[in-house]
N, C-alpha and C positions, 0 to 999 in steps of 0.2 A: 467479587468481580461483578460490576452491570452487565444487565443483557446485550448493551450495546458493544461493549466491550469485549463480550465473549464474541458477538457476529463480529469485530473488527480481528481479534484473536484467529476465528474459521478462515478470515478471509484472508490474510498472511499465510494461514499454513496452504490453502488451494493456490495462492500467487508462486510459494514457494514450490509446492507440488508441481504446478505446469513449469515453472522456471528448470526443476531439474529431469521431470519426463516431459517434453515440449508434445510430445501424441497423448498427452492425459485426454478422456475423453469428457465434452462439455456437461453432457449430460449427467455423466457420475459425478462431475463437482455439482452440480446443482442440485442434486439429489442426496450426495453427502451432507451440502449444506442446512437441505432442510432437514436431516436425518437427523443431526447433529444439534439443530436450531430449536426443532420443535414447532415453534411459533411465526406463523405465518410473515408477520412485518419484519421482523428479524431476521426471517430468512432470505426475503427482498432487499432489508439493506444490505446483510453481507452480500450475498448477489451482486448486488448495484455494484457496493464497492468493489469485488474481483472485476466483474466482466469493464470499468468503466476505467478501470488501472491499465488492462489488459491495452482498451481500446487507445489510451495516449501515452501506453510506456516507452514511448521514442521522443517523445516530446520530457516526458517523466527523467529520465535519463536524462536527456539535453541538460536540465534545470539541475539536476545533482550534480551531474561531473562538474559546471560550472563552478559551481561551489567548492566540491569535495579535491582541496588542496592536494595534490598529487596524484591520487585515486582516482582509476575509474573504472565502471559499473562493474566490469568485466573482472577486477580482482578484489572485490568486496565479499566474505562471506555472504552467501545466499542467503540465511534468518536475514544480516542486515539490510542489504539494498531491496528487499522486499517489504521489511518495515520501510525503511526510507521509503519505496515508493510511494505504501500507501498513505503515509503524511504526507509527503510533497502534493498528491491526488488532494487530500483534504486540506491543507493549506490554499491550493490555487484551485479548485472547482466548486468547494462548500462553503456555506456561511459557519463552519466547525470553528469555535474558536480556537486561536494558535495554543492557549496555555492545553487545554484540553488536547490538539491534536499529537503536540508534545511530550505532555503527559501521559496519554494511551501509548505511543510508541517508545516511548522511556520505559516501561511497563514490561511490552510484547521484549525489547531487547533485554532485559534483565532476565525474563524467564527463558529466552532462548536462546541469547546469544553467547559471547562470550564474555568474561569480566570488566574488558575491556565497550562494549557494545553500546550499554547505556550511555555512556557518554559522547562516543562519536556519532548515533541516531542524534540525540538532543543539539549537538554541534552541527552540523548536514544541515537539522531540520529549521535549527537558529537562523540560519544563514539563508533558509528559503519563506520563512514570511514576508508576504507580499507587505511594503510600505504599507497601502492603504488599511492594513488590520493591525500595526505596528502602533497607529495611531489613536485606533479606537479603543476605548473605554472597555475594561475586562465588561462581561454582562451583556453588550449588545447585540451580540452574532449568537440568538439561542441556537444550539442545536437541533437541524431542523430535517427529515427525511430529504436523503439525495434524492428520490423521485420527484416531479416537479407534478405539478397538481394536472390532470388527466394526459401526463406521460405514461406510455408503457417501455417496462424493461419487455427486453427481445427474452425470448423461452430458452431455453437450452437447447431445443432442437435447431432453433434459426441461430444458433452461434456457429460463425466458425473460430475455431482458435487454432491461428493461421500457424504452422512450424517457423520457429525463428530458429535463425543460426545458433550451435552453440556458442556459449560462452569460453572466449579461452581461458584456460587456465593454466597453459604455458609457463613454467615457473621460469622461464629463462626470458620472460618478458621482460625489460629494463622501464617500466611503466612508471613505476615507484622511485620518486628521485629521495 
């Protein structure tokens, strides 16, 4: 497994962490992270990617249910709509190419999901490449650090990670046609 890979790995399991403790506290993920990481840049891109999922998973969500034929967020196993989000995050906010961002979350859902996972991650996530990287040439979009050149990521201390409602899990939901 790359470095990168294993920070995208960290950062699925803290998306899924806060997903099912919503008072997980910032600072012990960020500090997991680096704990975890080791290495300085690694631990800033996983960083990046949790806290920047966090900050548009309403928009994130929008972009999946659209897609995701019958389903929504709210009845998806948690390993997947957390991979899903964070492809959909690097589909629509990185220059990450699609095959790679696909391939990383094909990955994350074979090692945690269920038998069935790798393939509906890989379908969801088919379905949300933007046209304009549909077109472009494998090789173009290197992978390139989500911090933007004298951006700073917010500390763990200036985070808040605001409580969202639970998700239901209502089995007597008629969501599923």
């Amino acid at each position: 497994m790359s470095k990168r890979s294993k920070a995208r790995e960290l950062a699925v399991q803290m998306l899924y962490m806060i997903d099912i403790n919503p008072d997980a506290d910032a600072k012990a993920i960020r500090a997991t992270i680096e704990e975890q990481l080791g290495d300085f840049q690694l631990a800033e891109f996983s960083w990046s990617l949790f806290i920047r999922v966090r900050e548009v998973r309403s928009q994130l969500d929008a972009s999946i249910e659209s897609v995701a034929m019958h389903w929504k967020i709210s009845r998806m196993p948690p390993t997947d709509r957390n991979i899903i989000r964070l492809g959909t995050f690097e589909l629509m906010f990185t220059d990450t190419p699609p095959k790679v961002v696909i391939d990383e979350a094909v990955e994350l859902a074979k090692r945690y999901g269920t038998a069935q996972s790798s393939q509906f991650v890989n379908g969801i996530l088919d379905r949300l490449i933007p046209e304009s990287k549909r077109t472009t040439p494998a090789g173009v979009h290197p992978e390139i650090p989500l911090k933007l050149k004298d951006e700073t990521l917010p500390d763990a201390a200036d985070v808040s990670i605001e409580k969202k409602e639970p998700l239901s899990t209502d089995e007597d939901d008629d969501d599923v046609e």
